[in-house]
Backbone bond lengths (Angstrom), bond angles and torsions (degrees), N, CA, C in turn:
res aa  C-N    CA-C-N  psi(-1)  N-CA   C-N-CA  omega(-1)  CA-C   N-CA-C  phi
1 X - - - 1.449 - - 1.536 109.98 -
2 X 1.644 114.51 -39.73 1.410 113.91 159.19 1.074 123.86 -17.75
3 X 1.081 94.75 -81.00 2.412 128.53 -156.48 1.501 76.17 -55.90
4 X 1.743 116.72 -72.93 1.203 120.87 -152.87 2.146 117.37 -33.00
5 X 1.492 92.00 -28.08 1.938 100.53 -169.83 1.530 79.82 -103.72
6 X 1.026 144.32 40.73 1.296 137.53 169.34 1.796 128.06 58.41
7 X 1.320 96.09 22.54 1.267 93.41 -166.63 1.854 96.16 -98.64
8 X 1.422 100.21 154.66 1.761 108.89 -177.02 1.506 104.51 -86.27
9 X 1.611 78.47 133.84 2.398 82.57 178.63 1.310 91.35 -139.46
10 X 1.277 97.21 141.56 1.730 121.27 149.84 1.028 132.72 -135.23
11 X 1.399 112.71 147.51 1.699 127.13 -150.57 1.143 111.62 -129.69
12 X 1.329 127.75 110.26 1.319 127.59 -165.78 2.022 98.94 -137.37
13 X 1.504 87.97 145.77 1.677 115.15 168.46 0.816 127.63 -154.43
14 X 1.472 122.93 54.67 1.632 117.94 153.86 1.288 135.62 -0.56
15 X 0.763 114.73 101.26 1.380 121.24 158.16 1.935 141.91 -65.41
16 X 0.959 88.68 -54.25 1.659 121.94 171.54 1.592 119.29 -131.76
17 X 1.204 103.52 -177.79 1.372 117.88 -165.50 1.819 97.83 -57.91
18 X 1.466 93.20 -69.64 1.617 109.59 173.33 1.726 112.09 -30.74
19 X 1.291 125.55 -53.77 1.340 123.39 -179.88 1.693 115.84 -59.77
20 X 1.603 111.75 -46.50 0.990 117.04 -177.50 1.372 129.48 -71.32
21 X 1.855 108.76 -25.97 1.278 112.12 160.48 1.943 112.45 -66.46
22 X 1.701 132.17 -32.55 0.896 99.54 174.86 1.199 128.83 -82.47
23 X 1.576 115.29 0.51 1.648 118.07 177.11 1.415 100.29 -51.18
24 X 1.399 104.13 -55.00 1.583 121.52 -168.49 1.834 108.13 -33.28
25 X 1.275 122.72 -47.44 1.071 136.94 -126.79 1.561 96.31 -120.44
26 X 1.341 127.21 -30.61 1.558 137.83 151.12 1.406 107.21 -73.35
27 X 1.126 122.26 -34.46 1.597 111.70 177.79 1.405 97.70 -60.32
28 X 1.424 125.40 -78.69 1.077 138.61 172.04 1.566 127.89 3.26
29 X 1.500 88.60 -73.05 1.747 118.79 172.63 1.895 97.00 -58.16
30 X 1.108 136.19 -50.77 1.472 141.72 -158.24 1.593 109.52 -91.45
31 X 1.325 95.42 -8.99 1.568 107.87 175.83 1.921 127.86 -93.67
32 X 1.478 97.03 -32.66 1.351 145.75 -147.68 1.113 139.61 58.06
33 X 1.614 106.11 32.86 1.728 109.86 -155.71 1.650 76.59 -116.75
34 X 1.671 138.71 85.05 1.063 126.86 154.11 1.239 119.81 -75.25
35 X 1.239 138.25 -19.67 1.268 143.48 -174.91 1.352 94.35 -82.99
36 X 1.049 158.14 -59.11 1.576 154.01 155.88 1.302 115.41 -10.52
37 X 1.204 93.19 -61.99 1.786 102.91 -166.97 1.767 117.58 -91.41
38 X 1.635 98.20 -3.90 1.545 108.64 157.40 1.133 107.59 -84.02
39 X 0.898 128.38 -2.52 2.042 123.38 -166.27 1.403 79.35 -106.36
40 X 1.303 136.58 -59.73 1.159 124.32 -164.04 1.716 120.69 -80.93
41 X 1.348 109.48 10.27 1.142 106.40 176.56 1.657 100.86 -102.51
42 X 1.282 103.17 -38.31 1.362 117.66 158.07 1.413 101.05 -12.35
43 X 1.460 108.52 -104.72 1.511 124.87 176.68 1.196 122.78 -7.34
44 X 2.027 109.21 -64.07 1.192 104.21 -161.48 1.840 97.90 -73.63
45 X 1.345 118.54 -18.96 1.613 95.08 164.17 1.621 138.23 -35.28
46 X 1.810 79.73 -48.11 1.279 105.89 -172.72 1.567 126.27 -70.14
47 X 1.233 109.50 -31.06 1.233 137.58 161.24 1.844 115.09 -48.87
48 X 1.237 84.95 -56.89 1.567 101.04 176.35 1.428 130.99 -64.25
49 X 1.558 106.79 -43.87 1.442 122.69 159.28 1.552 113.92 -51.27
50 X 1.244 116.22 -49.25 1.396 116.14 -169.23 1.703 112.13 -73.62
51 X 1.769 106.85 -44.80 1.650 105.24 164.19 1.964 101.93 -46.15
52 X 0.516 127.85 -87.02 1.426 140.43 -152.62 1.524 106.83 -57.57
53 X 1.081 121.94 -34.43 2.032 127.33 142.84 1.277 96.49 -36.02
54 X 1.564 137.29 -65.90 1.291 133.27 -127.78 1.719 91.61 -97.09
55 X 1.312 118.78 -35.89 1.182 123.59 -163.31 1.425 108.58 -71.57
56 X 1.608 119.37 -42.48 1.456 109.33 -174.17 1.396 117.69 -82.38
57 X 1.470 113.13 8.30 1.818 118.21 152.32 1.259 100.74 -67.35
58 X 1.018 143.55 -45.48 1.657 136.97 -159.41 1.693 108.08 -72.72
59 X 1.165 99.89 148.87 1.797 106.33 165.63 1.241 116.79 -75.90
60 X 1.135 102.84 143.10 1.881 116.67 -178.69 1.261 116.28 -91.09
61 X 1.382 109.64 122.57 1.319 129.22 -177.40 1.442 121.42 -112.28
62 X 1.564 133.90 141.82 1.275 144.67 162.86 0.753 108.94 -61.12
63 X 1.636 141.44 132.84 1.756 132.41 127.02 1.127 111.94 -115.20
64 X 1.236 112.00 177.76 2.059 132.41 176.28 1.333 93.02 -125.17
65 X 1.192 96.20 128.68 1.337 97.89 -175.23 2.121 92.10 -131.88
66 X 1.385 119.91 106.97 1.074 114.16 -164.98 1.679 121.86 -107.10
67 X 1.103 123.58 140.08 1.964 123.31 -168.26 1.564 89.47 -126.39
68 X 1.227 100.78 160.79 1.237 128.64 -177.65 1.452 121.03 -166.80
69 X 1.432 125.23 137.33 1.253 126.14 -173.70 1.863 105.90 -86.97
70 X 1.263 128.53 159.80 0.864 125.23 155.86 1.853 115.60 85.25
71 X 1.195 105.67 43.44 1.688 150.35 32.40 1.514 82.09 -77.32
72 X 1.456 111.04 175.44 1.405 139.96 128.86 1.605 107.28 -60.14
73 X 1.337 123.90 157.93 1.491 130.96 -147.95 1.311 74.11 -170.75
């Protein structure tokens, strides 16, 4: 009904890191603060690089991790 009266929408759902850095970066662009939201995408690179440095020191472990409908779980 937005779009339809001409008004601009965006719809975003991240999923992962990757999705949420490009929300970042269309907000940005749709906002006009791209330089903002490059610095901050920046980061979350950076952020990311360093989790994943830190992570492949650790030992690898199995889990089960189990869902079920009826409740939902």
């Amino acid at each position: 009904a937005l779009s339809a009266r001409g008004i601009g929408v965006r719809s975003h759902f991240p999923r992962d890191v990757a999705g949420a850095r490009a929300m970042v970066e269309d907000l940005g662009a749709v906002l006009g603060c791209a330089a903002a939201s490059e610095a901050l995408a920046a980061e979350i690179d950076a952020e990311l690089a360093a989790t994943r440095a830190r992570a492949a020191s650790l030992p690898r472990r199995k889990i089960a991790y189990l869902i079920w409908r009826r409740p939902w779980m």
